[in-house]
Every structure is written in structure tokens, then in C-alpha cells.
N, C-alpha and C positions, 0 to 999 in steps of 0.2 A: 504494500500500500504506500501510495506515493503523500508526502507530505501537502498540506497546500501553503503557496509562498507566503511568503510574509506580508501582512499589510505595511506598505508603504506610506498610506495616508497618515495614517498615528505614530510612524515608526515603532510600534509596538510588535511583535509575530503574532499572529491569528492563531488562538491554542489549538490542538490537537482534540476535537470531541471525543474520538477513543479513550482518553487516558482521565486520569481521574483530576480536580483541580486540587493542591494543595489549599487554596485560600479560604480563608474561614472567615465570614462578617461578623460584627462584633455590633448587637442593638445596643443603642445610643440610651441611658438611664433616661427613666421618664421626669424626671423633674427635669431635664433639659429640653428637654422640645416643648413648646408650648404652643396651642393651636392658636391660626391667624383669623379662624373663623368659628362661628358658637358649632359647637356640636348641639346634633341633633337632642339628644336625651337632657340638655342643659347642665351636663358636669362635664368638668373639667378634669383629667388626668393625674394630675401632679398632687404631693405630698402634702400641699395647704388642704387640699380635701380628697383625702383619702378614703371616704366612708360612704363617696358615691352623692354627698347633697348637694342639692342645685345652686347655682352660681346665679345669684338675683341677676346681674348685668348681662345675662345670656337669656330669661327671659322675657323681656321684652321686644317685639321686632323694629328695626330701624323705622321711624317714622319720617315723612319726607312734610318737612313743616310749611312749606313754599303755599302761598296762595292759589289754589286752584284758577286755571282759564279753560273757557272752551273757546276754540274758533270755528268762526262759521265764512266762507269763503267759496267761491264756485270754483275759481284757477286754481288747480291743481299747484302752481308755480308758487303762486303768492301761499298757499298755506304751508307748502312747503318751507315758502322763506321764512314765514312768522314764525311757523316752529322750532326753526332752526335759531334764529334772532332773539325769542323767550322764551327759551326753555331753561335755560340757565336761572333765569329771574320767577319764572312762575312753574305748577306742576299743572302739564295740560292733560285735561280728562277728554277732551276730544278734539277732532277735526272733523267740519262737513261742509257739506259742499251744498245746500238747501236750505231754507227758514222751519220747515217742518224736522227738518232732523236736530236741528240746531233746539229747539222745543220739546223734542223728545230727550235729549241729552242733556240741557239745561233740567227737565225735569228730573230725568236719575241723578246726574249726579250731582245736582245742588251745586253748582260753580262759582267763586267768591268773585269772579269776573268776565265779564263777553266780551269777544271781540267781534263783530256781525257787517259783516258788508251791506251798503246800500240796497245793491242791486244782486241778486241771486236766484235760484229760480225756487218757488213754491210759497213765492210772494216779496221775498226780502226782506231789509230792513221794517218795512212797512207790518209783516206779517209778524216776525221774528220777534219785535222788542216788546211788545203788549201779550204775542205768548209767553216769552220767555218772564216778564212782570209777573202775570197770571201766573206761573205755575212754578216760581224761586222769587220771589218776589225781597228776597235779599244780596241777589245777582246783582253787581252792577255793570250795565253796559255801552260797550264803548262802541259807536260806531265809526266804520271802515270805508271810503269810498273813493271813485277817481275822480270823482265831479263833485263839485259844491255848491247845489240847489240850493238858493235859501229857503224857499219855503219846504220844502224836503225835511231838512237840517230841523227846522224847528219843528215842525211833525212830527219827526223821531225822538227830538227833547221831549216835545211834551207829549209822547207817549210810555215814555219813562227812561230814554237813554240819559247817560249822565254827560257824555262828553261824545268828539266828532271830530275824526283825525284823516286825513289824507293819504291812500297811498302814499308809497312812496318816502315818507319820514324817517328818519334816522333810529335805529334800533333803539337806542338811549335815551331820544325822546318818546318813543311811544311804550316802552316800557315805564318813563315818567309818571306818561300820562295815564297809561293803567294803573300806577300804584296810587296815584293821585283819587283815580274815580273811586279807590276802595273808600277813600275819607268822605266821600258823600254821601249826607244824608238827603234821602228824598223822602 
């Protein structure tokens, strides 16, 4: 039986599978490793608790404390960008692309802030902000457009949107202006 060559890549030789390996591993004491992540059962390994009881700071699960948004947007591009743009700053509970869906999702998940286009199909802003009032009526909403009807604009206020921001605005402001709407009282 012919050897096979050495590996070259590691300058190491490739052992022999035939033969037996002299090397013996040697497991590491447990009081030196220490998990980076909660185990499942909520204990911990190591010699401060040996008796198996649970470790309070394992359970509870991480909560993500960020102000809920949902967006409501028909261009696939633009929702895309806003997610991308506040997600850092808020925890988004959805994306849609309609005023009805946007009603149905403001309804489940109770969102501390909207962000709702003008124009979109299953009514719009027009549809969107009196459901979304109606049925979270502690949402606040911020309207989204490319155009700025005046009388639109105040339609939408006085249907219960709180604020009314332009395409197109700089990330920093319109996250602003969302953190802003949360301090309004209507």
C-alpha cells in the first residue's frame, strides 16, 4: 500500500488512516468556558452554580425597546429605502403596499407610529388615516407624499394625521420628524 503525499498546503503530512493516532485531547475544565449565549434550560455550567438553579439574567428574553412603525407605501423602492433608513431608529412591524392593509396591520399590531403615503391604492392616505385613528387610535401618523396639495395636506390633518413630510427628505430628518409626532397629543 502506497502512502499518500504529503499535504503541501499546511506543510503538515496527511496521516496515515491505517494506523492508529497517538494524540489524545484533553477537555478544557468547565469553569473555563463560559457560554456566549443563554442556554436553553436557563443554567449555567460552571462552579458558581453547580446545583443546576436558574440564572435570573438568562430568563428573561432580549427585548427590543425601539418605538414601533409601520409603513404603508405602494413603490416597492421607497419602502424599501425607509426600511433601510429606520430601522436603526424604530422596530418596524410592517410594510404595505395599500391603505387596507396598512388598517389591518395598524390594527394587530398596535404601532406607536405610521408612516402612510398620500397616494396608494385601496384609497390612500384619505382611507388609511381615519382607519388606522379608528382602530389604534394611539398611533401616530405621519404622512408620506410626492406632491403637496394643500387642501389634501389638511384633510389628512384633520382626519387625524399629526405631521406631513415629502419624499425624498433626508433620513435624519424624517426620522426627526417621526420621533417628534410621538410627543403629540391629539
Amino acid at each position: 500500500m502506497t502512502e499518500p503525499p504529503p499535504d503541501h498546503s499546511t506543510g503538515v503530512p496527511t496521516p496515515d488512516p491505517t494506523q492508529r493516532s497517538s494524540m489524545t485531547l484533553t477537555p478544557h475544565a468547565p469553569s473555563t468556558i463560559r457560554p456566549r449565549v443563554p442556554l436553553l434550560d436557563n443554567t449555567r455550567p460552571d462552579d458558581d452554580n453547580a446545583r443546576g438553579e436558574t440564572d435570573r439574567r438568562y430568563e428573561e428574553p432580549l427585548r427590543d425597546h425601539r418605538r414601533t412603525l409601520l409603513i404603508a407605501d405602494d413603490d416597492p423602492v421607497v419602502l424599501y429605502r425607509l426600511k433601510t433608513q429606520l430601522s436603526d431608529s424604530f422596530r418596524i412591524v410592517g410594510l404595505v403596499a395599500s391603505a387596507t392593509e396598512a388598517i389591518a396591520l395598524a390594527q394587530e399590531h398596535q404601532p406607536d407610529v405610521a408612516l402612510v403615503d398620500v397616494e396608494m391604492p385601496g384609497g390612500g392616505g384619505r382611507v388609511a388615516v381615519p382607519g388606522i385613528v379608528g382602530c389604534s387610535p394611539k398611533t401616530r401618523i405621519v404622512m408620506l407624499s410626492a406632491d403637496e396639495v394643500h387642501h389634501v395636506v389638511l384633510e389628512l390633518l384633520s382626519a387625524g394625521a399629526v405631521a406631513y413630510v415629502r419624499k425624498g427628505v433626508a433620513a435624519d430628518q424624517l426620522a426627526e420628524t417621526l420621533a417628534q409626532a410621538l410627543r403629540v397629543d391629539r
